[in-house]
N, C-alpha and C positions, 0 to 999 in steps of 0.2 A: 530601358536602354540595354541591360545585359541580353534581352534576347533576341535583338538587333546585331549584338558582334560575337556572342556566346560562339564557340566551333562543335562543342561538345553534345553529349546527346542528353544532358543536364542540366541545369541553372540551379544556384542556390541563393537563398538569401538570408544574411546574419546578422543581427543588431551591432550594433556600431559597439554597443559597452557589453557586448559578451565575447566569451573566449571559449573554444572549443576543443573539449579532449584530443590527444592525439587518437589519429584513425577513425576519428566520428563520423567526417567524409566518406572515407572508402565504407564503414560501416552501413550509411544509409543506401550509397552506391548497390551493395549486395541487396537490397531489396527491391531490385525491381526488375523481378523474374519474372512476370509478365506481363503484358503490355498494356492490362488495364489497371496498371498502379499508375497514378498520375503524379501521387506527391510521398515522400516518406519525411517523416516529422525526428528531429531529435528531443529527449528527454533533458528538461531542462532543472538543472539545480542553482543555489544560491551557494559560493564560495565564502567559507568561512564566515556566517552569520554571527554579526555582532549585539546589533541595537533588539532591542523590542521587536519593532517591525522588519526587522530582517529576521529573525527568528520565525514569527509568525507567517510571513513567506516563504520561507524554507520549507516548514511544515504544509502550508498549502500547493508549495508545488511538489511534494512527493505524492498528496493526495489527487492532483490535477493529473503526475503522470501516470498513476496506476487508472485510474479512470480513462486516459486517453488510450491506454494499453488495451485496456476492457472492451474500448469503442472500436478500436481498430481489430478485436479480435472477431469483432461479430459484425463489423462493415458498418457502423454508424458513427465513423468518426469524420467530424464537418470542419474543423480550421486547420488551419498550416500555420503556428506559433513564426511571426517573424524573427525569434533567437534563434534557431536554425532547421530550415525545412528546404528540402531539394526537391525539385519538379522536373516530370519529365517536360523536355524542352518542346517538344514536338505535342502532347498535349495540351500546355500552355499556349504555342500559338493556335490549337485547333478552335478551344473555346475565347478566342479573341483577347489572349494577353489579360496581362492587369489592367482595372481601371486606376487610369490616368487623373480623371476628373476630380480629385480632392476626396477620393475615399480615405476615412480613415481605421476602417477595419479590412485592410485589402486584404489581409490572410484568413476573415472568415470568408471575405468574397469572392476570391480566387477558389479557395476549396470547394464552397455550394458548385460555382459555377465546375470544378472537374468532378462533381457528384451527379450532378446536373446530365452531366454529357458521360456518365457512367463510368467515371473513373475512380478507384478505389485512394484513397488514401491511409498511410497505416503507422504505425509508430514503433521506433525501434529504440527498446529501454536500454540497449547495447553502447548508444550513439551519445553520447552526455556533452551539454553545452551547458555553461555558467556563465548568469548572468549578475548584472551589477543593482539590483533589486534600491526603493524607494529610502534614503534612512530617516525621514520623519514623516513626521505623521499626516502632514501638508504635502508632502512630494507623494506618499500614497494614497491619500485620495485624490490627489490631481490625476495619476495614474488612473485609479478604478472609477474616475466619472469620464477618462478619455475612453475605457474600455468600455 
């Protein structure tokens, strides 16, 4: 729907239970100095980890970002994390928008699809969004069998 009324030469999109540093926006913005970036991804952390498994997510998304960091250094990075990733707009509608159809992994599909049509995606460790991570042990593997 957003890139149906969107104005701008960007679209973003952010989980509904995360919150984003100030300037993460304008941060991802500066990365798309040329025109075959299609998406830049923000670095995602967990605020204030309490439980067990917020702890143990914590730890794995520092190790997710530096890996995602790594992939985007050398051009083999594939998803656009729905906690906060900006596309360019005009990209997105070249390769036919997101699927609609009840995808539930539309941020590895939307990315394949701008890799697909040669458009770089990249990650900026600058851009920080927190999110509100599983706190038992039931809500985390409902999470990692939807993933």
């Amino acid at each position: 729907m957003a890139l149906k009324v969107a104005r701008g030469k960007y679209v973003g999109v952010l989980d509904a239970d995360s919150t984003i540093q100030k300037n993460s926006v304008h941060k991802l913005v500066s990365n798309f100095i040329s025109n075959d970036i299609g998406a830049v991804i923000s670095m995602i952390k967990i605020r204030s980890p309490k439980t067990i498994f917020e702890k143990v997510q914590h730890y794995e998304y520092i190790l997710i970002s530096y890996i995602r960091k790594l992939m985007s250094n050398i051009n083999t990075l594939y998803v656009t994390p729905g906690v906060l990733s900006l596309y360019r707009k005009s990209a997105v509608k070249k390769v036919g928008g997101f699927d609609e159809k009840g995808n539930l992994t539309e941020d590895l599909e939307i990315a394949l699809n701008l890799r697909r049509h040669h458009y770089r995606v990249i990650s900026d460790s600058d851009s920080i969004t927190y999110t509100s991570p599983p706190k038992t042990f039931w809500e985390l593997w409902r999470q990692r069998v939807r993933w």
